[in-house]
C-alpha positions in Angstrom: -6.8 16.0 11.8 -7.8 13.3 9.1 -8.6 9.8 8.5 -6.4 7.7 6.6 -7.5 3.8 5.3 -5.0 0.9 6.7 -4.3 -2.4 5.4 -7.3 -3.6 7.0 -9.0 -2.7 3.0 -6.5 -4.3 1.0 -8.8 -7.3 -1.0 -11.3 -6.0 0.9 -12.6 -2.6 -0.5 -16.2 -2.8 0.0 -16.4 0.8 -0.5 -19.5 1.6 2.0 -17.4 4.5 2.9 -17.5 6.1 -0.4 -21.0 6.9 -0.2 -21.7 9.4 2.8 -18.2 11.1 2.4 -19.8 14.8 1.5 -16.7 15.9 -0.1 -15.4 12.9 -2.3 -11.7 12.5 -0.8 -11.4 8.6 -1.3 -9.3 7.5 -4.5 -9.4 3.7 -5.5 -6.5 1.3 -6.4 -6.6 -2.4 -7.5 -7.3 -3.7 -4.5 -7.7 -1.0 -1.7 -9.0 2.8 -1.6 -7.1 5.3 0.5 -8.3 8.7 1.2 -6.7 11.9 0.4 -5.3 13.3 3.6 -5.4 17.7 2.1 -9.3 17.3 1.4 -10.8 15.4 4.1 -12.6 17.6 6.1 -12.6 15.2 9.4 -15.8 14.9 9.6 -15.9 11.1 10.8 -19.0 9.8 9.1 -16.9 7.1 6.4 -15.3 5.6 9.8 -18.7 3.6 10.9 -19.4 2.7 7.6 -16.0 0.3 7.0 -17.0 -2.9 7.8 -13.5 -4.0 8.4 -12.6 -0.8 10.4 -9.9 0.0 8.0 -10.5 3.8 8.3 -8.9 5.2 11.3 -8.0 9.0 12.6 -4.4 10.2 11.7 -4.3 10.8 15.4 -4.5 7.3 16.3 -0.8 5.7 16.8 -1.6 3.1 14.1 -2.0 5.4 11.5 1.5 7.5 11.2 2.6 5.2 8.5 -0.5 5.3 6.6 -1.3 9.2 6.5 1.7 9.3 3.5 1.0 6.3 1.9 -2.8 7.5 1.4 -1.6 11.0 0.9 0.7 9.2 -2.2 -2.0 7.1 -4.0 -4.5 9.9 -3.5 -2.2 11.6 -5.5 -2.0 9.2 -8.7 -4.8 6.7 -8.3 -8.6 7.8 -9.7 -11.0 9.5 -7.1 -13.8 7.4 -6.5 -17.2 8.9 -5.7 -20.0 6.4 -5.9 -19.7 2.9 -4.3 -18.9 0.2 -6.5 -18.9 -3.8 -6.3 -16.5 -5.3 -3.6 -14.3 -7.8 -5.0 -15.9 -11.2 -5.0 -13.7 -13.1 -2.0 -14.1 -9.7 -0.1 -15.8 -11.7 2.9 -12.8 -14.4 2.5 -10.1 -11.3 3.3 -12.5 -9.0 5.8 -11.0 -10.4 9.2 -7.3 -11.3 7.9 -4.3 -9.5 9.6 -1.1 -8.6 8.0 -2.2 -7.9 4.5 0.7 -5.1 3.4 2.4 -7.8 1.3 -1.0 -8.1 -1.1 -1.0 -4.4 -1.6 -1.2 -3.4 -5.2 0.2 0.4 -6.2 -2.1 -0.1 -9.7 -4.9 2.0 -9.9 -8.5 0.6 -10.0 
């Protein structure tokens, strides 16, 4: 098992989650981060610390679409180890549903 990041992040990205992961498996893009399915070690602690709940378990039924699209930014977006600043209208996005159609493939 894994955790995968949903739309939930997208213009969100506060990046809380970044922090206490002990093995670095979270990659950032313009506008979201994902996390790279092969390295995460399932240890949970990034999941509390989203304050959008974007970071679920590949287990849960929401996430089967997500587990490849993190495992395919992982791949070709930077990893990102220390948290940096949210975007500024981050609290503007933070409880907005349906978000896939802001997603931005560039790398952050």
């Amino acid at each position: 098992m894994t955790y995968v990041v949903n739309e939930a992040c997208i213009k969100c990205k506060y990046m809380d989650c970044v922090e206490v992961c002990p093995v670095d498996c979270f990659y950032v893009g313009e506008n979201m981060l994902v996390i790279h399915p092969d390295e995460c070690i399932d240890c949970g602690v990034c999941e509390p610390e989203c304050p959008v709940s974007a970071i679920i378990p590949d287990s849960d039924d929401k996430a089967t679409e997500w587990v490849e699209m993190n495992r395919t930014y992982a791949a070709i977006w930077p990893n990102i180890t220390r948290k940096g600043e949210p975007p500024a209208d981050a609290d503007d996005w933070k409880d907005k549903p349906n978000k896939m159609a802001l997603f931005s493939a560039e790398p952050g």
